[in-house]
Structures are given as structure tokens and as C-alpha cells.
N, C-alpha and C positions, 0 to 999 in steps of 0.2 A: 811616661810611656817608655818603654823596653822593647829593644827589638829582640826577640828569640825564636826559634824553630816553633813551628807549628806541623804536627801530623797531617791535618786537615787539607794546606795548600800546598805545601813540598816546595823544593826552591829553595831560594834565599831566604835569610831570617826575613820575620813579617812583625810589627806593630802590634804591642797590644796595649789594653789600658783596663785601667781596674772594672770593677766590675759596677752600674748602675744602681740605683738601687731596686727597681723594677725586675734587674736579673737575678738580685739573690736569693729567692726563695726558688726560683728554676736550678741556679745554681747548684743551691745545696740539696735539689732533689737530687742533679743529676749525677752530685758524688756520689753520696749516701751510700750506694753500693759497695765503694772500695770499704775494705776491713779498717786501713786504718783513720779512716773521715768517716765511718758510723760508730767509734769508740769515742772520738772526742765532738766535743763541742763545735760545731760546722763556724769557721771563721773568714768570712769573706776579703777579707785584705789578702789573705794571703792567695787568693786567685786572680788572674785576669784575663781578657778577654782580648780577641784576635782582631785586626780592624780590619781587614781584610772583607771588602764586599762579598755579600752571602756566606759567608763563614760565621759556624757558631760556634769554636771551640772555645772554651773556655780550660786553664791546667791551672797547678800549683805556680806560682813565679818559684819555689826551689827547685820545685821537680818539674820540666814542660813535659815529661812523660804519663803522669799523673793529672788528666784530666776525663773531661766528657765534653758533649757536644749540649746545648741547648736548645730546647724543641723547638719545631717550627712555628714562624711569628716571630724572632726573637730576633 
């Protein structure tokens, strides 16, 4: 688990942890949009997901700027 910025809750760095496996195909819908995650091969390691109760953002762990939120229920 890695603490870093999250857009979602603002604040202090926040908790996050890789991604389930139940998340990753929401995951890689919700990249898919950026240019450069619909040229490659959608790799979920390199994402993770915020602990943060009710928060769904999920980013790259190199980029926390580079991410999306996952839909509700998640």
C-alpha cells in the first residue's frame, strides 16, 4: 500500500492499494479513454485504488494525475 495524492479527497496523502480483481475490467474501461492507455495493452498493476471510504478513484502508481473514478457500486 502507498500513500499519495488523490484528486478525489484533497488533503493529506490518502492510502491506496492495487487494484482487485473484480475492479479491473471497470478499471480498464475507465482508462480506455486517455490516448495513451487505449494504444497499449491495459496493465493493471500499474494502477491503484484509493482506500479512502466512498472514493472510487483509481490513477497510474507513476502518474496519480492519470487516472478515472470507477462507477457506482464499486
Amino acid at each position: 500500500m502507498a500513500d499519495v495524492r488523490c484528486p478525489n479527497c484533497k488533503g493529506p496523502l490518502k492510502g491506496f492499494r492495487d487494484l482487485e480483481p473484480d475492479e479491473i475490467p471497470a478499471a480498464e474501461a475507465a482508462v480506455s479513454q486517455y490516448p495513451g492507455e487505449r494504444d497499449e495493452h491495459f496493465r493493471p498493476q500499474a494502477y491503484h485504488r484509493c482506500t479512502e471510504p466512498g472514493c472510487r478513484r483509481i490513477q497510474r502508481k507513476d502518474n496519480w494525475r492519470l487516472g478515472a473514478n470507477l462507477p457506482e457500486g464499486f
